[in-house]
KOLBATI-466475 format. One record per residue (C-alpha): x, y, z; residue number from 1. Coordinates in nm, 4 decimals. Each point is the difference from the previous one (the first is absolute). Example, Ala and Ser with C-alpha at 12.3 -4.5 7.8 and 13.67 -1.06 7.14 Angstrom:
2
SEKOL 1.2300 -0.4500 0.7800 1;
SEKOL 0.1370 0.3440 -0.0660 2;
END
This chain:
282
SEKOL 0.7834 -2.1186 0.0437 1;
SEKOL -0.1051 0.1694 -0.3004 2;
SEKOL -0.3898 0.0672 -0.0842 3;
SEKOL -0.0888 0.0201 -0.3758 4;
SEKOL -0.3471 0.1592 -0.0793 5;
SEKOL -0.0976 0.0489 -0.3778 6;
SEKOL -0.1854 0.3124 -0.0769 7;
SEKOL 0.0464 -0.0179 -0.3886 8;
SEKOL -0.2014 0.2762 -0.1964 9;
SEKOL -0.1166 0.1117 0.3383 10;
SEKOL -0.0468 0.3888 0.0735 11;
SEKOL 0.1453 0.1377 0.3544 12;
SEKOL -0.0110 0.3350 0.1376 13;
SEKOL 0.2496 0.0802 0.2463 14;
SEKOL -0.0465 0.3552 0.1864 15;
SEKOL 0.2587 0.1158 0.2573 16;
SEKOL 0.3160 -0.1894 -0.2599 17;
SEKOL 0.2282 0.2605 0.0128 18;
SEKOL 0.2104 -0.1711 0.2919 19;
SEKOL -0.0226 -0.2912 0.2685 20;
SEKOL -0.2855 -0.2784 -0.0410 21;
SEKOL -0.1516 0.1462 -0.2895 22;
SEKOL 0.3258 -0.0009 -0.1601 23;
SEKOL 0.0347 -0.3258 0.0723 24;
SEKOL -0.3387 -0.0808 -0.1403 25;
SEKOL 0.0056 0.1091 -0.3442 26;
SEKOL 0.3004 -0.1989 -0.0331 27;
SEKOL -0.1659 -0.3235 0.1500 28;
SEKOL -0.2764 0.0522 -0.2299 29;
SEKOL 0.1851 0.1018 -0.3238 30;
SEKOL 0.2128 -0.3696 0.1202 31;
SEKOL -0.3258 -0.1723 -0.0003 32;
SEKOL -0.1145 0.0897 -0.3453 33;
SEKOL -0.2155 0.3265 0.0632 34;
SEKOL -0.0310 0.2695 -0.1527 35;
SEKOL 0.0039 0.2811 0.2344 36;
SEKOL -0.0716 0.3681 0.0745 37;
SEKOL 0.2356 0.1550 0.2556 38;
SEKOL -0.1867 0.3526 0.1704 39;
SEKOL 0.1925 0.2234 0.2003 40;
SEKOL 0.0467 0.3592 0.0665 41;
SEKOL 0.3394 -0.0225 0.0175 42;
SEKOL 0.1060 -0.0106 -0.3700 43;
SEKOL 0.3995 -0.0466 0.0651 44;
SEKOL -0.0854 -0.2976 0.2081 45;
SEKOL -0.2160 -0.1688 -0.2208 46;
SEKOL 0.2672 0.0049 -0.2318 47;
SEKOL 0.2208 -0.1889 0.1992 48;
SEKOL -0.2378 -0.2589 0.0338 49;
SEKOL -0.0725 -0.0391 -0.3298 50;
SEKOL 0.4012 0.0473 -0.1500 51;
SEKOL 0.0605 -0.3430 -0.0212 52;
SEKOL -0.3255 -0.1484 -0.1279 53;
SEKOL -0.1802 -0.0666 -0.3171 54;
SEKOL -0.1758 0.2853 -0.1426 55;
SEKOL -0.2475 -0.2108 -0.1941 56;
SEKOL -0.0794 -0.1467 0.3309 57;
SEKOL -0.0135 0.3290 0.2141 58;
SEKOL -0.1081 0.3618 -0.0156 59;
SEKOL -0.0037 0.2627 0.2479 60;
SEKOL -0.2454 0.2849 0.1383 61;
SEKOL 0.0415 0.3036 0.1877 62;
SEKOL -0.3044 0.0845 0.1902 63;
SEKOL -0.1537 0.1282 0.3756 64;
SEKOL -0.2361 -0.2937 0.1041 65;
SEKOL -0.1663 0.2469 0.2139 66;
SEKOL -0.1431 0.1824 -0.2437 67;
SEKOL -0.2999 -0.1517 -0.2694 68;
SEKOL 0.1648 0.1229 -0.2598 69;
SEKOL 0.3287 -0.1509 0.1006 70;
SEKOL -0.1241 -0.3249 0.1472 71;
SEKOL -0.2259 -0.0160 -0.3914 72;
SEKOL 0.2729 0.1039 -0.1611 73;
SEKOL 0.2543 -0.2758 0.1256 74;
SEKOL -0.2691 -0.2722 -0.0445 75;
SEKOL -0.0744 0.1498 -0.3803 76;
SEKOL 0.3617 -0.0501 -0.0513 77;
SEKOL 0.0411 -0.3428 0.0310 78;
SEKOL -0.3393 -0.0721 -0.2202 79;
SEKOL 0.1651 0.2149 -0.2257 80;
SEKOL 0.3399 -0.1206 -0.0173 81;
SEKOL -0.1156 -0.4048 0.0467 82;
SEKOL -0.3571 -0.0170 -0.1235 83;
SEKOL -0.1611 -0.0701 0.3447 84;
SEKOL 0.0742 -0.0500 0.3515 85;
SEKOL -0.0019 -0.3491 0.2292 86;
SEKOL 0.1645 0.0979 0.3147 87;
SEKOL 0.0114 0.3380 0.1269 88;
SEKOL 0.2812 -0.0321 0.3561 89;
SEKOL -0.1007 0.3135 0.2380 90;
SEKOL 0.3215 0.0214 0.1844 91;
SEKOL 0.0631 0.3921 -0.0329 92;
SEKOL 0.0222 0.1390 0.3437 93;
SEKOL 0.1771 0.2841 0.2103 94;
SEKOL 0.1172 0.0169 0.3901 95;
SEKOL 0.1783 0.2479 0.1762 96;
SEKOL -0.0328 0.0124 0.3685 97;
SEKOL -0.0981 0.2502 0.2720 98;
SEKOL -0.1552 -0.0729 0.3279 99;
SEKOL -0.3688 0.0771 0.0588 100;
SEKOL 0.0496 0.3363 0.1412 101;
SEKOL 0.2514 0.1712 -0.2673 102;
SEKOL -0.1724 -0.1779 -0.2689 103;
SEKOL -0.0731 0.2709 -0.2392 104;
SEKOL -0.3943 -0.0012 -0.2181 105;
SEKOL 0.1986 0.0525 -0.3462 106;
SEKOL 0.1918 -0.3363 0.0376 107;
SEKOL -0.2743 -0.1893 0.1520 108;
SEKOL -0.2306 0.0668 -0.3213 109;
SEKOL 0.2910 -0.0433 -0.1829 110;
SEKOL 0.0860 -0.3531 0.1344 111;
SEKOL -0.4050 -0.1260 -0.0308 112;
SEKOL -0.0319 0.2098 -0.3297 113;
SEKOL 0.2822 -0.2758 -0.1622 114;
SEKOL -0.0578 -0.3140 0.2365 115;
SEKOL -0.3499 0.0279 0.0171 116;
SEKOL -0.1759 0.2055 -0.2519 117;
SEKOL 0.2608 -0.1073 -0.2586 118;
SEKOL -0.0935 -0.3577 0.0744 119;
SEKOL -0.3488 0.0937 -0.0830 120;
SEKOL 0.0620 0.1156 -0.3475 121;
SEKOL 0.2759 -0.2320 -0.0834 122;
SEKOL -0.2604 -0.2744 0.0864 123;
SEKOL -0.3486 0.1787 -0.1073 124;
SEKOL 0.2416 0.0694 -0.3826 125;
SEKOL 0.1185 -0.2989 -0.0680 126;
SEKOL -0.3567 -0.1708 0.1329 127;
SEKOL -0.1274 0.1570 -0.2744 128;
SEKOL 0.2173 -0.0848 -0.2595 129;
SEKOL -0.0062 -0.3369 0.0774 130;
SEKOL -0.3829 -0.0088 -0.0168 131;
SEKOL 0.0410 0.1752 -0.3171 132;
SEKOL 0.2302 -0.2569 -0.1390 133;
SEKOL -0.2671 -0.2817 0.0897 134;
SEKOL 0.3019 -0.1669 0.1812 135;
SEKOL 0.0207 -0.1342 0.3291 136;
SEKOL 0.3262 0.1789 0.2130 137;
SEKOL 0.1847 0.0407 0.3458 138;
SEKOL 0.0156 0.3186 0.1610 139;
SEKOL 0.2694 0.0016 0.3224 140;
SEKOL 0.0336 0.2391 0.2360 141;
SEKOL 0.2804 0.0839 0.2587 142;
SEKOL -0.0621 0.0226 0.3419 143;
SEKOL 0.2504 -0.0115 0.2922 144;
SEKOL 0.0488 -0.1641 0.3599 145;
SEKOL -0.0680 0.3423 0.1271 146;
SEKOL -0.3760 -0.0469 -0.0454 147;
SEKOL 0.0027 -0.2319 0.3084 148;
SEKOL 0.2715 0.1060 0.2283 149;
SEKOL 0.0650 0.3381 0.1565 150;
SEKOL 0.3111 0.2031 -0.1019 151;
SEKOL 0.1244 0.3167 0.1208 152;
SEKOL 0.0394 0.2086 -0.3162 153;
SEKOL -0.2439 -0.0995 -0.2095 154;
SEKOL -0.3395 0.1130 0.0567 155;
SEKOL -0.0536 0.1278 -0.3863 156;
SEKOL 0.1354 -0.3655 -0.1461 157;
SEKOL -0.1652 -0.2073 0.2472 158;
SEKOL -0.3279 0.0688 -0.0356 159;
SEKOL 0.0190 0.0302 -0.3603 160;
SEKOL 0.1374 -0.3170 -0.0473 161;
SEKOL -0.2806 -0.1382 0.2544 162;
SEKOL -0.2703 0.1828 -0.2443 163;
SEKOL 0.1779 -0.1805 -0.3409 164;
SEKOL -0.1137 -0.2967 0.1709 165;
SEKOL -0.3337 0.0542 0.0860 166;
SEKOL -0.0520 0.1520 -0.3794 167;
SEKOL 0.1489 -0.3089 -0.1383 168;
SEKOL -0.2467 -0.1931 0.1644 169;
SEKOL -0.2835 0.1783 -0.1098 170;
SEKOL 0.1534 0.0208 -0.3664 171;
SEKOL 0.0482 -0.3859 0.0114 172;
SEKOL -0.4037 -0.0150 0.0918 173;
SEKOL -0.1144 0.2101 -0.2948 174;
SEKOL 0.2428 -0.1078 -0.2678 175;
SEKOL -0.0309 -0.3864 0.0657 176;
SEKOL -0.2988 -0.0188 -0.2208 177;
SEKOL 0.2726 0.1286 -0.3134 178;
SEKOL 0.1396 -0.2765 0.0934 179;
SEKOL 0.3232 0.3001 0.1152 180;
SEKOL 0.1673 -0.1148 0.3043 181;
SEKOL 0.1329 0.2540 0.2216 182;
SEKOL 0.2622 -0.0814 0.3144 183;
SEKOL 0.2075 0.1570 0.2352 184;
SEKOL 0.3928 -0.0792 0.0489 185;
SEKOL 0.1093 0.1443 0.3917 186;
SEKOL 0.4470 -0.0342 -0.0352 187;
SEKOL 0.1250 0.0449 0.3434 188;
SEKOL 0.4075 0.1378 0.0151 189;
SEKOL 0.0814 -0.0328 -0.3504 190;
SEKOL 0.3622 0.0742 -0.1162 191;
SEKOL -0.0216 0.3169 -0.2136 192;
SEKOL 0.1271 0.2365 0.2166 193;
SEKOL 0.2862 0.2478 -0.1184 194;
SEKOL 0.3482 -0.0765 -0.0053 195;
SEKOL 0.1772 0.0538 0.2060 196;
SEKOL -0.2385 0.0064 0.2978 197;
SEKOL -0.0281 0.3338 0.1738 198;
SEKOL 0.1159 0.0024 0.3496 199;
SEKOL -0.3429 0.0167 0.1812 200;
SEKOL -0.1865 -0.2425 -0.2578 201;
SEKOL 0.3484 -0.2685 0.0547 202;
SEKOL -0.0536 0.0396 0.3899 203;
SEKOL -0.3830 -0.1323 0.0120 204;
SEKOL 0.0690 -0.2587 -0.2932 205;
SEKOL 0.2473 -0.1319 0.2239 206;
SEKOL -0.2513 -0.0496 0.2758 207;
SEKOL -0.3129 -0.0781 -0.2169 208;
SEKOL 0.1602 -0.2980 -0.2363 209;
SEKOL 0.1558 -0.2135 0.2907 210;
SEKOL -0.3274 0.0082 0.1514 211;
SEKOL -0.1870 -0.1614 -0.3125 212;
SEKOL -0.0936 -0.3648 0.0161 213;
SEKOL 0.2299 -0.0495 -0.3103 214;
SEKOL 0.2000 0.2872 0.1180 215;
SEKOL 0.0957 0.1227 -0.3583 216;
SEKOL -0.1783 0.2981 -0.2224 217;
SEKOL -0.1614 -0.1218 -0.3504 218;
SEKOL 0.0891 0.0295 -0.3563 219;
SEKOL -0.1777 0.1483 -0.1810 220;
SEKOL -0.0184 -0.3115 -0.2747 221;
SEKOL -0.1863 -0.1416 0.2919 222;
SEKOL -0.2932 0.2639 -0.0046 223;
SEKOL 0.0089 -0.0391 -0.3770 224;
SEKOL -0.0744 -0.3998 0.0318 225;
SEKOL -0.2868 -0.0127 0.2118 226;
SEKOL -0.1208 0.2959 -0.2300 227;
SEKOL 0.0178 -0.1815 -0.2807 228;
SEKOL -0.1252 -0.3184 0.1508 229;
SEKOL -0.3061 0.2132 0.0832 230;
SEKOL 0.0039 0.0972 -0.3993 231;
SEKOL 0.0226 -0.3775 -0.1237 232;
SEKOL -0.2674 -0.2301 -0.0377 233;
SEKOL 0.1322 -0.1804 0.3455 234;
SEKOL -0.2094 0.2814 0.1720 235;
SEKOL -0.3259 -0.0631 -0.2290 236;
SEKOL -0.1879 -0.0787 0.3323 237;
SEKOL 0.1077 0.3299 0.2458 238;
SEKOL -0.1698 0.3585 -0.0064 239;
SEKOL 0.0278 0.2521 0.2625 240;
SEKOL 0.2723 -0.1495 0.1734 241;
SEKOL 0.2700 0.1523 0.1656 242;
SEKOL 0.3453 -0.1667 0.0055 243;
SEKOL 0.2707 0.0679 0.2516 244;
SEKOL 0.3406 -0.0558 -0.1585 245;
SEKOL 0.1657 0.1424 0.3267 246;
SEKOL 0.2730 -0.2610 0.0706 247;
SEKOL -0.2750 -0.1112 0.3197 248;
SEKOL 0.0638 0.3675 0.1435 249;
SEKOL -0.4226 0.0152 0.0701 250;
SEKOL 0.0030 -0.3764 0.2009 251;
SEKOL 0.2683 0.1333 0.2594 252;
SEKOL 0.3606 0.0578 0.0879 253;
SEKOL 0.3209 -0.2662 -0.0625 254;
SEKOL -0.0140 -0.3021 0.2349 255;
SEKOL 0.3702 -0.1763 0.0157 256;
SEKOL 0.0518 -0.3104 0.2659 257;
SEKOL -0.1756 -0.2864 0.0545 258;
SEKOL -0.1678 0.0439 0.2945 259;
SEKOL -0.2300 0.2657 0.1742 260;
SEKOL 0.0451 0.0048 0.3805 261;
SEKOL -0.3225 0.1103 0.2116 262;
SEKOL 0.1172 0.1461 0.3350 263;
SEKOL -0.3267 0.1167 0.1000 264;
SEKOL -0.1362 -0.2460 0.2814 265;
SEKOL -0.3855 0.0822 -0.0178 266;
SEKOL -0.0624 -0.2671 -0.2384 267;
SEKOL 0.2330 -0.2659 0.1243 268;
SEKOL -0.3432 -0.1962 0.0705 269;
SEKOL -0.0410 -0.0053 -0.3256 270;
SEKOL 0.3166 -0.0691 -0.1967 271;
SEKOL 0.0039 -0.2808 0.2978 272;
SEKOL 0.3173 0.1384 0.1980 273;
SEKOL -0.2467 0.0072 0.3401 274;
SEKOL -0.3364 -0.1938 0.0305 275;
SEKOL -0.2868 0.2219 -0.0738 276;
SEKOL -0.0974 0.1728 0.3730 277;
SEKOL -0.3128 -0.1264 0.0796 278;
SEKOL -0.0414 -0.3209 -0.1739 279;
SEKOL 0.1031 -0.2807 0.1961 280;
SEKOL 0.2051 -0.2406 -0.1567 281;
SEKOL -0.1289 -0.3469 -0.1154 282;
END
């Protein structure tokens, strides 16, 4: 069923919108009634996501939010462009994937340079222009399953997605007296992978979504509504939270059937297939 949220006259920043759920965020937003600021490094990309939309409504900015000046400079745009800032949505992040022992030093400070440090300034930049506004705010970051469960491949992205957490705690702590809330969304298999698949990538979707508990991937759209949920005034009450919109992926694997059958006999006495030994009956 539809969900409406109203964010007229609001100001969102969207970082990573050049494809996949930031994409479909600034269009979510701009639908709700924002005004919004859609960051990128990809220029060509942004302006696909933006083709179709209202340029009174929208604006774009092409900046490295692992750099100061880029992470300022993104943040100075939409003050700029829409005369202040409301909610500033940290989902910019990179992963490519070695294993442990071929991972290479460049890509690891690479991969913690955007997810992590970029995080930092995204959220320390538009902090500040909020304060400097007077005006309360949200400030959501992007974490990932991968900060709880092991996965071959991703060393780099793991743990910097682990530290985004911890740092959006800590952020939530300080900025909570601004009256800024700051959160954490965690997607699990989200449906923005190319088209078509590549061989190796279709081969362990095919084992990974059947084993789900709602055995499908996720839009995107559904990222971009508990984002904005977080954004609304429904969420007045929630700081330093992290939400899991993984589909249940975190809880456990598919269960199908309506029965579970226990062949293992050592605790018969209690599930009352034998007496207990040693207690006489009554």
């Amino acid at each position: 069923m539809p969900i409406a949220f109203d964010f007229s006259d609001r100001v969102t920043l969207i970082t990573g919108a050049a494809r996949g759920v930031g994409r479909a965020m600034v269009r979510q937003f701009v639908d709700a009634g924002s005004f919004v600021l859609a960051a990128d490094r990809d220029q060509a990309g942004l302006a696909e996501t933006v083709a179709e939309l209202d340029a009174a409504r929208v604006a774009t900015s092409i900046g490295d939010i692992s750099t100061p000046d880029g992470a300022a400079g993104i943040v100075n745009a939409a003050v700029a462009r829409f005369g202040r800032l409301d909610v500033c949505v940290n989902n910019a992040a990179v992963a490519p994937h070695a294993t442990l022992l071929e991972e290479r030093v460049e890509v690891w400070d690479l991969v913690h340079g955007v997810n992590v440090r970029g995080t930092f300034l995204m959220t320390q930049a538009a902090a500040r222009a909020m304060i400097a506004g007077g005006r309360p705010g949200r400030i959501i970051n992007f974490s990932s399953g991968a900060s709880k469960r092991g996965s071959a491949g991703a060393p780099a992205y793991a743990s910097s997605r682990a530290a985004t957490e911890a740092f959006s705690r800590v952020a939530a702590i300080e900025l909570a007296q601004y009256n800024i809330l700051v959160t954490c969304v965690s997607p699990g298999l989200i449906d923005t992978q190319p088209k078509p698949l590549p061989p190796r990538m279709a081969e362990a979707l095919g084992r990974r979504v059947p084993a789900l508990p709602m055995a499908r991937a996720g839009e995107p759209e559904e990222v971009g509504q508990v984002v904005m949920f977080l954004a609304s005034e429904a969420a007045s009450y929630m700081t330093g939270t992290i939400v899991e919109v993984d589909g249940g992926a975190g809880i456990g694997s598919r269960f199908e059937g309506a029965t579970v059958v226990d062949d293992d006999s050592r605790y018969d006495w209690v599930t009352g297939r034998i007496a207990n030994p040693g207690v006489s009956p009554s």
